[in-house]
Structures are given as C-alpha cells and as structure tokens.
C-alpha positions in Angstrom: 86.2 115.9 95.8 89.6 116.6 97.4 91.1 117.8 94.3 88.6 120.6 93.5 89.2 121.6 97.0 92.5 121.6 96.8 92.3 123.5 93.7 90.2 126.3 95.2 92.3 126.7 97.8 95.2 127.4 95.9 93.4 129.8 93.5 92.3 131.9 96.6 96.0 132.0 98.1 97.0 133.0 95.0 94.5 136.0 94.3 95.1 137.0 98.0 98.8 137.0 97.9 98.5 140.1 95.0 98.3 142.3 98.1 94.4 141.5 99.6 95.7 140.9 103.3 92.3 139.8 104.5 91.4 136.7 101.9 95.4 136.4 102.3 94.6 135.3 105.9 91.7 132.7 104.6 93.4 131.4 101.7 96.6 130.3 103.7 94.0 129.0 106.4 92.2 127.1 103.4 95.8 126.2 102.2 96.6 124.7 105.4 93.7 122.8 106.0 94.6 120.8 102.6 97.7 120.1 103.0 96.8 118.4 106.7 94.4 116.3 104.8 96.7 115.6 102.0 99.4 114.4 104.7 97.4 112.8 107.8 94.5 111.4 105.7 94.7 111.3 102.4 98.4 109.8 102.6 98.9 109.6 99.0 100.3 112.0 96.4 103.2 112.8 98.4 105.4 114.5 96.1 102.5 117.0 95.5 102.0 117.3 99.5 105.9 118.2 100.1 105.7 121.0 98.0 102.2 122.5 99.4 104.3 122.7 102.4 107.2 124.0 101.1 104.9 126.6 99.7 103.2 127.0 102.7 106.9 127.5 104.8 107.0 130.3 101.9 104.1 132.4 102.6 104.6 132.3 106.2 108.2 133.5 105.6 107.2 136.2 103.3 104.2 137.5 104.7 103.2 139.1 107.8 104.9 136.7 110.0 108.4 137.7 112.0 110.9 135.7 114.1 108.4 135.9 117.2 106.5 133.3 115.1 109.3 130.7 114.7 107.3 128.1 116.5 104.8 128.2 113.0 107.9 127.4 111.2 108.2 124.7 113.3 105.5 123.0 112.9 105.3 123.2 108.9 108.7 121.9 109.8 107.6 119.0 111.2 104.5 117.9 108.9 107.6 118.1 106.2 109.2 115.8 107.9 105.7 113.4 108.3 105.3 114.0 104.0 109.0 113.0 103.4 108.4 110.4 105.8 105.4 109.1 103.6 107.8 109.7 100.4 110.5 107.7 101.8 113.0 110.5 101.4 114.6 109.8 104.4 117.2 112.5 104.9 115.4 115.4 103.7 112.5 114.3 106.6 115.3 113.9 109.2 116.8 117.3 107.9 112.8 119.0 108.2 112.0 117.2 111.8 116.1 117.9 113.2 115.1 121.5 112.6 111.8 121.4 114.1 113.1 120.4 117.6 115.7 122.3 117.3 113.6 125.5 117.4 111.5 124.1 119.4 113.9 123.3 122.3 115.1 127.3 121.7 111.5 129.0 121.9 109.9 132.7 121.7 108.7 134.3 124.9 105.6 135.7 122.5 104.3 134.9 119.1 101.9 137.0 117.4 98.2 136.0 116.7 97.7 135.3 113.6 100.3 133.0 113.7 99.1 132.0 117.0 95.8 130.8 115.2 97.3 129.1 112.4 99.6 127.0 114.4 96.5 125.3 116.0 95.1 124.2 112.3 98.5 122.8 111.9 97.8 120.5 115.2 96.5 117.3 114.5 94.7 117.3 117.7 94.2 121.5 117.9 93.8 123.1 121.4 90.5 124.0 122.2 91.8 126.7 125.2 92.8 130.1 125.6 94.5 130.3 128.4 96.9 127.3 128.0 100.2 128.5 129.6 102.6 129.6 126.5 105.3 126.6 127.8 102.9 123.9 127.8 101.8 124.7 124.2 105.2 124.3 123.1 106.0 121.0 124.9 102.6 119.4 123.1 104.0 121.0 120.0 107.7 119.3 120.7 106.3 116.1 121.7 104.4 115.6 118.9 107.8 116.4 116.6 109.6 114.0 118.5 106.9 111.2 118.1 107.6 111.8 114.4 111.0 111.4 114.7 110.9 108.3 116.9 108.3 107.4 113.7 111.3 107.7 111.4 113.6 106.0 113.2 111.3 103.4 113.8 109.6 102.5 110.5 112.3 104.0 108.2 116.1 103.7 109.5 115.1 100.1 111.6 117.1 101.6 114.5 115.0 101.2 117.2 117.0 102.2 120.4 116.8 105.8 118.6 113.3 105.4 117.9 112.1 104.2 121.9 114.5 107.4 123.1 112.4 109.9 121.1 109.7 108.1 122.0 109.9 108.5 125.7 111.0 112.4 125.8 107.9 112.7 124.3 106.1 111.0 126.6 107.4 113.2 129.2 106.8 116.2 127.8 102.9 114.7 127.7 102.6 113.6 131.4 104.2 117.1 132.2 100.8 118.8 130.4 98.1 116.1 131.5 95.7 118.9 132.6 95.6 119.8 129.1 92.6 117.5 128.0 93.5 116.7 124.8 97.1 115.2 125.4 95.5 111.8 125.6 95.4 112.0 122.1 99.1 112.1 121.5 100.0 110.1 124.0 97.9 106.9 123.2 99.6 107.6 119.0 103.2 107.7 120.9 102.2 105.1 123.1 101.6 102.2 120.2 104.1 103.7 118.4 107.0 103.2 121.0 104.7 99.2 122.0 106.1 98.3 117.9 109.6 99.7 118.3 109.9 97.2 122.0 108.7 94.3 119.8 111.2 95.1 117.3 113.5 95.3 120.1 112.2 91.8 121.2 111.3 93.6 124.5 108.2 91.9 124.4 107.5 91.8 128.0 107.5 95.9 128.1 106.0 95.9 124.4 102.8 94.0 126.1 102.5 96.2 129.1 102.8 99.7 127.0 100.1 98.4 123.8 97.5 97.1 126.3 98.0 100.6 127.8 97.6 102.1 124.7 94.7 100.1 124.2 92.9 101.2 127.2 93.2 105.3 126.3 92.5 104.9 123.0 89.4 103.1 123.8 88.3 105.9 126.3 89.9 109.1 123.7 89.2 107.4 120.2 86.1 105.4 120.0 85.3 104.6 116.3 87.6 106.6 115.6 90.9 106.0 113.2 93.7 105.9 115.5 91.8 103.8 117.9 91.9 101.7 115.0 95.4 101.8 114.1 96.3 100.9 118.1 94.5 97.6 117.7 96.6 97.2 114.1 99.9 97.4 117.1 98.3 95.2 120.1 97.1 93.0 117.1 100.9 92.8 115.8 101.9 91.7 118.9 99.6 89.2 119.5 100.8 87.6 115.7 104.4 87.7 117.1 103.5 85.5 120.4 101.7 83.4 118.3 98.0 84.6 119.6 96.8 84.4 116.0 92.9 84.5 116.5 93.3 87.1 119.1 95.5 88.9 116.6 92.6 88.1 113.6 90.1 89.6 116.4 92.0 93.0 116.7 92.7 93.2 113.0 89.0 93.0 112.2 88.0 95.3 114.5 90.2 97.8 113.3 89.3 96.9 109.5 85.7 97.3 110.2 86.4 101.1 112.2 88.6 101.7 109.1 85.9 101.1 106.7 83.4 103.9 107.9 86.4 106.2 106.7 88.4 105.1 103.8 87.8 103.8 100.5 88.8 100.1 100.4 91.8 101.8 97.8 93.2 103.4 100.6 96.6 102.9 102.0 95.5 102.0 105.8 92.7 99.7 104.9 95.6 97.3 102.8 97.9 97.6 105.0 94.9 95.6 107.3 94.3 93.5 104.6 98.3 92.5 104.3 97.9 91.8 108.1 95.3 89.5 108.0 96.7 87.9 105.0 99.5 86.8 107.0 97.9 86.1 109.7 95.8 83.5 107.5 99.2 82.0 106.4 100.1 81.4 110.3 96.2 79.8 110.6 96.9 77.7 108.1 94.1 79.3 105.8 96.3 79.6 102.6 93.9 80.4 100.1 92.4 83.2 101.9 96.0 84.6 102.8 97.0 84.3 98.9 93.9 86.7 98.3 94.1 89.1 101.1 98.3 89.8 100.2 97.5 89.9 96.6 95.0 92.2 96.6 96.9 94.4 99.4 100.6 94.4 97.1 98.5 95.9 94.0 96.8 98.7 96.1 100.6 98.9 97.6 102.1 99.3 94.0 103.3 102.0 93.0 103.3 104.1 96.3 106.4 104.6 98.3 106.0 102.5 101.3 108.5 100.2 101.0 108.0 98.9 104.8 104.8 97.3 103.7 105.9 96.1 100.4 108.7 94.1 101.7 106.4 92.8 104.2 103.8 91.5 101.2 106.3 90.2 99.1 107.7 88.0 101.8 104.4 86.6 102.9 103.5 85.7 99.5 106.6 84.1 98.7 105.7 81.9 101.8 102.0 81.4 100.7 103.3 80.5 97.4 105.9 77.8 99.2 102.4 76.3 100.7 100.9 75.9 97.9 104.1 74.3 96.2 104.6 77.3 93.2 108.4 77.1 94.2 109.4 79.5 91.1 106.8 82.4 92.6 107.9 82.0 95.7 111.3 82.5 95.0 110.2 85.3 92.8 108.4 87.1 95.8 111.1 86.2 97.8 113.9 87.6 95.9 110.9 90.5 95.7 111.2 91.1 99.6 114.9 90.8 99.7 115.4 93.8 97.3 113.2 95.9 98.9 114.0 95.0 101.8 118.0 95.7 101.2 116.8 99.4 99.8 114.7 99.8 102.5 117.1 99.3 105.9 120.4 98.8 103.9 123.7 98.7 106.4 120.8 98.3 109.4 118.9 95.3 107.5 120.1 92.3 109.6 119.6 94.1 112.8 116.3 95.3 111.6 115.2 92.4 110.8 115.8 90.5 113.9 112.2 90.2 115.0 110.3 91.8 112.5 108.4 87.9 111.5 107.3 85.7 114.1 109.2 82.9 115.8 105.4 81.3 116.7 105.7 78.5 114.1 105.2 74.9 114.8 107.6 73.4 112.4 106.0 69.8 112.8 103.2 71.0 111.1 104.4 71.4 107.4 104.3 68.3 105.3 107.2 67.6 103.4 108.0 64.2 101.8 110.5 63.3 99.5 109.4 64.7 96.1 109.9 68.1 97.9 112.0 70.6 96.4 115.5 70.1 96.9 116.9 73.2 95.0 114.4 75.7 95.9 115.0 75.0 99.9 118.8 75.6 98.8 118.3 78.6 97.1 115.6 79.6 99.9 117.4 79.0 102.5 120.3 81.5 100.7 117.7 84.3 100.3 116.5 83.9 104.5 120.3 84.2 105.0 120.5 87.5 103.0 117.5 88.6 104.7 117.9 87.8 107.9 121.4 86.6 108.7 123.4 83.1 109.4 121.8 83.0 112.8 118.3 83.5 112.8 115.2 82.0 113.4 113.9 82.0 109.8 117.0 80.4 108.3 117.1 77.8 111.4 113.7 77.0 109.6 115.1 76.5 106.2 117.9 73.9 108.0 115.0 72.3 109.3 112.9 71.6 105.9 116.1 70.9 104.0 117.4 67.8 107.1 113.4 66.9 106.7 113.7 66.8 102.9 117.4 64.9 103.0 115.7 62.3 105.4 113.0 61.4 103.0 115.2 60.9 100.1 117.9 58.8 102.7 120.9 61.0 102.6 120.9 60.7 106.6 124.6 62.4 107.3 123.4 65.4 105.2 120.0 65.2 107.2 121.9 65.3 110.3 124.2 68.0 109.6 121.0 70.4 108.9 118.8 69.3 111.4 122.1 69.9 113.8 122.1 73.7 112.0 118.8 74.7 113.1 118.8 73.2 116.4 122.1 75.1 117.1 120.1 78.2 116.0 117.2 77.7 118.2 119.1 77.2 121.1 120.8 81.1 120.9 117.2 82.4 120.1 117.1 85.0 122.8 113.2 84.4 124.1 111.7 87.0 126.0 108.1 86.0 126.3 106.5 82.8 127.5 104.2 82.0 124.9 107.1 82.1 122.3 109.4 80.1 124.6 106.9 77.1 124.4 107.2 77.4 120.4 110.8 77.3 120.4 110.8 74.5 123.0 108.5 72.2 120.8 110.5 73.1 117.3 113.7 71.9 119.6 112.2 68.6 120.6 111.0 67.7 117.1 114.3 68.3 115.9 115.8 66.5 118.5 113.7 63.8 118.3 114.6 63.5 114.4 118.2 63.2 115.9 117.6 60.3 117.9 115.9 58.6 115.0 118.9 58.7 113.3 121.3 57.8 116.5 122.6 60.8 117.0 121.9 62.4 120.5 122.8 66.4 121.0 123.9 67.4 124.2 121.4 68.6 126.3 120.6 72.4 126.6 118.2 73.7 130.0 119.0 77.2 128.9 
C-alpha cells in the first residue's frame, strides 16, 4: 500500500514542479508525509528514504523558499540524520544533525508561511497552535534534534557521556516550553532514551529513577500507543540488567502486544521484542523457547542495517547454543557477535561494552561435569576477551566454567589458578545497584567456597 502511495506522491511533485505552483504546494506536502512514514514507521528501505530527503532538501532550496525559512532546512536536516541513523552511515547523520543544531542555535526572527506549514508535517508530534511564541517553536524543534543526536551517540558511536549531555539540553529546552501541551511527547522519547544511555553508563541508580519517570508520562501521553511501547522495551531493559527477569518478561509483553495492533510481525520493532524476550528466556532458564524467539528475530534482522541488534542476537544465541551443548554453533554465533560487534563500536568497543549484558547470573546454576568442553571454553573464553576485555564480568564467567571444568577432570592447580581469575574479577566489578550486588556477592562465595575445597583460602574482600 505504501509503495503506491509513495509512488503517487512523487508523480504529483513531479508534474507540479513543471511550473503548477499550487499542486507544487500539495505534492511536496504529499512528498513529505511519505518520507516521515518511510523514516519514523516504516523504518526500512533506508537508502530509498535518504534520498526522498535529499530530494526533499532540494525542492525547498529551489522553490519558493528563502533564507527566512532556514529553520525548514533544519528540520529535513535532522530527519537526514534519523535515516542515516537507520542506515548506519554514521558520519554523514552526524554531518546532517551537526548542521541542524547549528542553524538552529542561529535562528530567523521570521519565516514565511508556507514554510511555516510544512515544518509542522515534518514534526513528529506537530503543533496544534497558532499562537505559540516563535522562540519556543524553535527550542521543541532543537530539542528534538538533539535527542537525535544523543540517539546517535548513544546506539551508534557507544559513547555515552556524549549521548546523556545531548540528552539533557534537550530536556531543558522541554521543561522551558511545558505550557506547550504536546512537549510530553518528546520528553517521555528523550526521557527513556537518556534511562538506556545511564544503564550503559552503569548509573543504574539514576537509570531507575529517570525510566520509571518515563514510564509514568508515557502512560498518561501514549496509551496504546507505540512509543509508550517502546518505554516499557527501556524500563524492561533495565529490569533484565538487575536481574528482575519476570518483571522484565512482563514489560516486554506488554509492549509486544501494543506493538502488534501496529506492525506486521515482519517489522523491525516487533523483533527487536522478540530478541528481548529471547534472551530474557535464556536468563529464565527457558532454552528452547529463547533458541526460537532469537532465531526467528536474527532472520527478520538479516539483511537490514542495524547492526546494534544483530550483535546483540548473535551473542545470545551463541549462549543458547552453549546450553544446549552445540559448542561448534556457539562458537560460530559467537565469533558472529564479535565481528559485528568490532564494526559496529570499533576503537569505543570495550568501553561500550562495559554493561551492555547483564551481570545478574547465578553461576552455581550451570551444570558442568567433566565431559565438558575443554577447548571450546578456551577458545570462548578468548572471544569474551575480545568482546569485552581482560577484566570483565563476562570473561570472569569463562574463568569460572573453565576452574569448574579443570576440577572435574582433577587438574586442581590449573582449577585454582582460574577460579582465582574470576574471583579477582568480580571483586573490581564496580556495582551500583543492590539487586546486582547480591548476584555478584553469591558468584564470589561459590567461588570461594570452591577455593577452600581445594585448601586454598583468598584473602578476604568487604569492599
């Protein structure tokens, strides 16, 4: 349906641009209105959608609008930015969203009104008003750019300081326009948005606070609606990371099911759900169902250019396939992750990756005797180092199952010398909520306990 849409509009913009000024004005409407569906719902095709807007910047260049109407320009500017976003052509949308603030922070006093009404179809959330002062409809304008670019620096370049300071002069901008009604709207998206980047920041304290306040206006602005569904996907997130996995499951199905009355289950949004609750089976211990879920997520994922998710579904699967003892695919998803993870964060990846998976595991729980793999926890425990570093929770993990494995089969020094690794690991784990301290504390004890099996006694550590 889109498609013939799409088509029609671009036939019309084309027979108007020939010099018929009034079906001009509706075909670039028409022309408009696609590509806001191509970029904030549709979210596919993205090549296609960068150059309707680079088609669009065109027109508005060419015809009919003049340097009082720079604040148009900025806006197609920043949708760029969102569709390169999408595309994963990272410096062309920092180039695109760099020059949206820019004019932005350096406004018009006036703009004319044609441009005037085309800039509020190019809103996500248009303003209903007249008589909004001309300042405040630039600082909605500007904080919605920036919440893009915190969105960039967020999901795409892993540098999350960056992100949380775009984030928050956003945020200011909104509180400093509350009376216009509709502000909610972007401030519950920049809200969630800036709740991730704290979790990825291991700020989890503040991360909790600012989702469950995100929660609460997008439950009064966005009832059924798909952005109240993508703040439960964030407050859900968290939840997975503290280890509040059926809360988490909760949230996730609430938003699948809102999701549903909108997309087709091919749709980009409703796998990325399914990829969450697939791993959020794996941390319930419900394999089979998490092997389903991430399958049928990665092949809806395919070929697209989000390479966040993708990295993400590889890895979970390579730890699904781990469970279910299919050592050679889970080294294969494994290796998977690592590459796209590499393209994806490159110099960053390490301090990206510092709490992207959750430290809420009970280590006691996995059953490993001594027919276990030897060589693929070697080689496994070498692809968590790429991925994550000498130091981190995940490869602590790998020390663990590798001094578990070495127990079974009686090599005790080498036991000891691992199960010393990830202890030594654990205790530099920089815990910053309670529920996740607990986890940490019980991994600690069995591997200390372990220790004094085999007579050796580590030093004690109340830090």
């Amino acid at each position: 349906m889109w498609k013939r849409y799409l088509i029609h509009a671009r036939a019309v913009a084309e027979h108007a641009i020939k010099g018929q000024d009034k079906i001009f004005d509706y075909g670039i409407t028409l022309y408009a209105k696609v590509a806001m569906f191509m970029t904030h719902i549709l979210i596919a095709d993205t090549d296609e959608t960068i150059q309707m807007w680079l088609n669009l910047l065109q027109l508005t260049k060419k015809y009919n609008y003049g340097k009082s109407d720079s604040l148009l320009i900025a806006n197609i500017n920043t949708h760029l930015g969102v569709a390169n976003i999408i595309s994963n052509k990272i410096d062309s949308a920092k180039t695109y969203l760099n020059h949206a603030v820019s004019m932005y922070l350096i406004p018009p006093t006036k703009m004319t009104k044609k441009a005037h009404e085309l800039i509020n179809i190019l809103r996500l959330i248009p303003l209903k008003k007249n008589n909004i002062p001309w300042l405040n409809e630039i600082k909605y304008d500007l904080g919605y750019a920036l919440t893009q670019y915190g969105n960039l620096y967020n999901y795409s370049l892993g540098q999350y300081n960056e992100a949380t300071l775009n984030y928050n002069k956003a945020l200011t901008f909104f509180n400093e326009i509350e009376d216009i009604h509709v502000v909610k709207y972007n401030k519950t998206d920049t809200l969630y948005n800036v709740g991730n980047a704290y979790v990825y920041l291991g700020d989890l304290i503040l991360a909790e606070d600012v989702l469950k306040t995100a929660k609460k206006l997008a439950d009064q602005a966005y009832d059924g609606h798909q952005q109240q569904a993508i703040t439960y996907m964030a407050l859900a997130r968290f939840n997975h990371h503290i280890g509040a996995f059926n809360e988490s499951n909760e949230l996730f199905k609430s938003a699948y099911n809102i999701m549903c009355t909108t997309f087709s289950k091919e749709h980009f949004m409703l796998n990325t759900l399914k990829a969450e609750l697939g791993r959020n089976a794996y941390m319930l211990g419900n394999i089979t169902l998490a092997k389903e879920l991430l399958e049928e997520a990665l092949f809806h994922l395919n070929g697209l250019n989000f390479s966040y998710w993708r990295w993400f579904v590889t890895f979970y699967l390579g730890r699904v396939y781990e469970a279910l003892g299919e050592h050679d695919k889970a080294l294969n998803f494994t290796k998977e992750s690592l590459t796209i993870a590499k393209e994806h964060y490159k110099e960053k990846l390490h301090d990206s990756m510092n709490y992207q998976i959750s430290q809420a595991e009970l280590w006691s729980n996995f059953k490993i005797n001594k027919n276990f793999n030897l060589q693929y926890l070697e080689k496994a425990l070498q692809l968590n180092i790429q991925l994550f570093g000498k130091n981190h929770y995940q490869t602590a993990r790998y020390h663990y199952f590798l001094g578990q494995t070495l127990y079974n089969k009686q090599q005790v020094q080498q036991a000891i010398n691992q199960y010393i690794m990830a202890s030594t690991i654990l205790k530099m784990e920089k815990v910053k909520h309670t529920n996740l301290v607990e986890f940490i504390q019980y991994d600690l004890q069995t591997i200390q306990k372990k220790l004094a099996t085999l007579g050796h006694v580590e030093l004690r550590n109340d830090n």
